[in-house]
N, C-alpha and C positions, 0 to 999 in steps of 0.2 A: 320827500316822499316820492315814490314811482311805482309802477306797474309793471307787470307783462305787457306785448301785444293785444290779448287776446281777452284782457280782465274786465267787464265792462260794468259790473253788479258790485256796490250798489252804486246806481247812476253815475256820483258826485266820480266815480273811477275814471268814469273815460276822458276826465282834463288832466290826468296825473302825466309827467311824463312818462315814457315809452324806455325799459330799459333791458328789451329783447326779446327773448319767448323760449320755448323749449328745446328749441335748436341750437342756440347759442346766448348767451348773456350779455349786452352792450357794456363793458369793464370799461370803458371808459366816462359811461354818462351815469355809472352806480356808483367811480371813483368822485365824482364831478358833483354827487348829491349827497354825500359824508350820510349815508342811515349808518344809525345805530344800532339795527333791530334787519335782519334778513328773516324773511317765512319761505324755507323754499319745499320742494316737494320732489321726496324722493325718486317716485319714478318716473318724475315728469319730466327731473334734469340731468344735464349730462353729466354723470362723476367728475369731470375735469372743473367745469365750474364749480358745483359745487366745494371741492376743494379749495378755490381759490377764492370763494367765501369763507371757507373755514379759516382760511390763513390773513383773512381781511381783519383789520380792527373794529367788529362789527360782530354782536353775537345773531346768531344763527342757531334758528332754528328750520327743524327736520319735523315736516307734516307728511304721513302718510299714513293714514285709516286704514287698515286694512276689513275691519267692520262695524255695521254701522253703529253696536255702540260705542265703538272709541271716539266717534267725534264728538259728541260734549265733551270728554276729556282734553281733546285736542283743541276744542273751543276757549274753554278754560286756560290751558295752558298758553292759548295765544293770546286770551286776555290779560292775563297777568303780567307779560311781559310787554303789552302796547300801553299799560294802566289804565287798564276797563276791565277791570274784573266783574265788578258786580255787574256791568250788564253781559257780561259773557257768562258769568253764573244764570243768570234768568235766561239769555237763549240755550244753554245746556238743559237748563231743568225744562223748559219747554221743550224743546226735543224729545227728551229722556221719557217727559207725558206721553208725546205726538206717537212715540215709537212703541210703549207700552200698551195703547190702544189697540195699534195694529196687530200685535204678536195679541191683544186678548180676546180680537174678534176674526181670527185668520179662519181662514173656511178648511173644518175637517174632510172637506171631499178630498178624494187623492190627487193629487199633483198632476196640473197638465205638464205632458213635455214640451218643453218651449226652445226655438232658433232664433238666438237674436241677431239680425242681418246687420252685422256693422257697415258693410261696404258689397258693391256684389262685383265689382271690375279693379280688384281679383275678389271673390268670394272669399270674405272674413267675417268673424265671430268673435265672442268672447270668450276666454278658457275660464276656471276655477278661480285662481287670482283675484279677478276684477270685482268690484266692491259690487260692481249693478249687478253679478249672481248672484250676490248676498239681498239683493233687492228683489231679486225674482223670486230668491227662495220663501222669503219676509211674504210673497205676494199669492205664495203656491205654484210657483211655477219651479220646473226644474230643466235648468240647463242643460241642453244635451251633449255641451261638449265641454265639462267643470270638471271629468280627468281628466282636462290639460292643464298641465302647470304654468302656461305661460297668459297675461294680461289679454292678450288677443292673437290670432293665428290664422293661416287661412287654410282653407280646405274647399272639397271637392263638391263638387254639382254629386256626384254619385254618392259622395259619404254622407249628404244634405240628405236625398233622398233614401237611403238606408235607413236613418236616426227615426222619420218621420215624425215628426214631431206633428203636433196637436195645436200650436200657436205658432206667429211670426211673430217678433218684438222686434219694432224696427224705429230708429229716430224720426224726429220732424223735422220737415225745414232744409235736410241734407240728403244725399243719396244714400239708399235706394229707393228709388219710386214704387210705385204699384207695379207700375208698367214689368219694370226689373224681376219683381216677385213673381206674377206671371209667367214670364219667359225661365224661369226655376224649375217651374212643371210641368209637365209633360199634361196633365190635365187638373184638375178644383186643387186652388192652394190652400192651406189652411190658414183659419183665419188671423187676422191680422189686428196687432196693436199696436199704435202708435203713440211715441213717449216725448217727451221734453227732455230734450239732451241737457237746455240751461240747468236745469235740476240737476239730473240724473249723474251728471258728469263731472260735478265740482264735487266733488267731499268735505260739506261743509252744511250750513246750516240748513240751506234750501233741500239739502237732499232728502229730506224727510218730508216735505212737499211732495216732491216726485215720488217717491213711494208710497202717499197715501190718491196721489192719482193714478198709478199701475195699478194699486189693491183693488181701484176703483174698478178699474176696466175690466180685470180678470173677473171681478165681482158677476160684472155685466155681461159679460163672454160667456161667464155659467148660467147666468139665468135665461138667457138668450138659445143656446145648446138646450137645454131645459125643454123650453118652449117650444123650441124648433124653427128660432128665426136667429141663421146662420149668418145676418149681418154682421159686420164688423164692427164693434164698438168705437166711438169717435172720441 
């Protein structure tokens, strides 16, 4: 059994060995561990690997959500093939609860416009593609740049401020700082939330986690607007 780089959830992952990341695949220490069972992830790897697990003696499979409800299904399906189903049947049907809740208490106010700061050196975003719109949408947020067809993109200080968006959605733990967002505008940025990329980022069980802590904040950002205490929600 082995890992990515980068796999660390849940805990017992970070002793597996190491057999590459998304840059390149270590074919030598994936030959060297004979699995049976490849999970790889479409858009995360390079076509060329990928291939050359498909042409391995090793079934493979191909995880990409494109929303969030395919992931119990894709849950499922990856239980079935490690033989854990029945407990991947029960984190699907929890899911499938967790995500039902949300869509039945989603707030009828109208949609803020939202920027989500992937990176600001160069100034990037997320387009349409990416599951976390699907997550902003789920949260009443709407992306201000989901006519772009591509997963992430970068753009302009000037296109930023055209959009003007209503909220910041920006990670924890990684760049960009406050500081960053600051230096975006020319004077008051609009206010800001901050997310859990370990959620947010994997398309998988926890991701419904992080989207009942986004519903959470947006929640909060409205009552707060409301009120007229323009703090940031934490």
């Amino acid at each position: 059994m082995g890992a990515v780089s980068h796999s660390d959830y849940p805990p017992q992952v970070r002793d597996l060995p190491r057999i590459g990341d998304a840059v390149r695949l270590d074919r030598e220490r994936i030959i060297a561990l004979a699995p049976d069972l490849a999970v790889a992830w479409t858009s995360g790897n390079r076509q060329a690997d990928l291939d050359w697990l498909a042409a391995r003696p090793v079934r493979l499979y191909l995880s990409d959500p494109q929303e969030i409800g395919q992931i119990p299904s894709d849950l499922i399906a990856i239980g079935r093939l490690a033989g854990t189903e029945d407990q991947a049947r029960d984190a699907a049907n929890g899911f499938r609860g967790r995500l039902a809740a949300l869509r039945a208490h989603r707030s009828k106010a109208p949609r803020l416009r939202a920027f989500y700061l992937l990176w600001d050196r160069p100034l990037m975003t997320l387009g349409g593609p990416s599951l976390i719109t699907r997550v902003m949408e789920l949260c009443g947020l709407t992306n201000l740049f989901a006519d772009q067809p591509v997963q992430a993109l970068s753009i302009t200080q000037e296109s930023l401020l055209t959009a003007r968006p209503q909220v910041i959605v920006r990670p924890r733990d990684t760049p960009p700082s406050e500081d960053s967002i600051q230096r975006l505008w020319p004077g008051k940025a609009p206010s800001v939330i901050v997310v859990d990329t370990d959620l947010l980022y994997r398309p998988g069980p926890r991701l419904i986690q992080g989207a009942e802590q986004l519903c959470r904040a947006v929640e909060t950002l409205r009552r707060a607007n409301a009120s007229g205490d323009t703090r940031p929600p934490r």
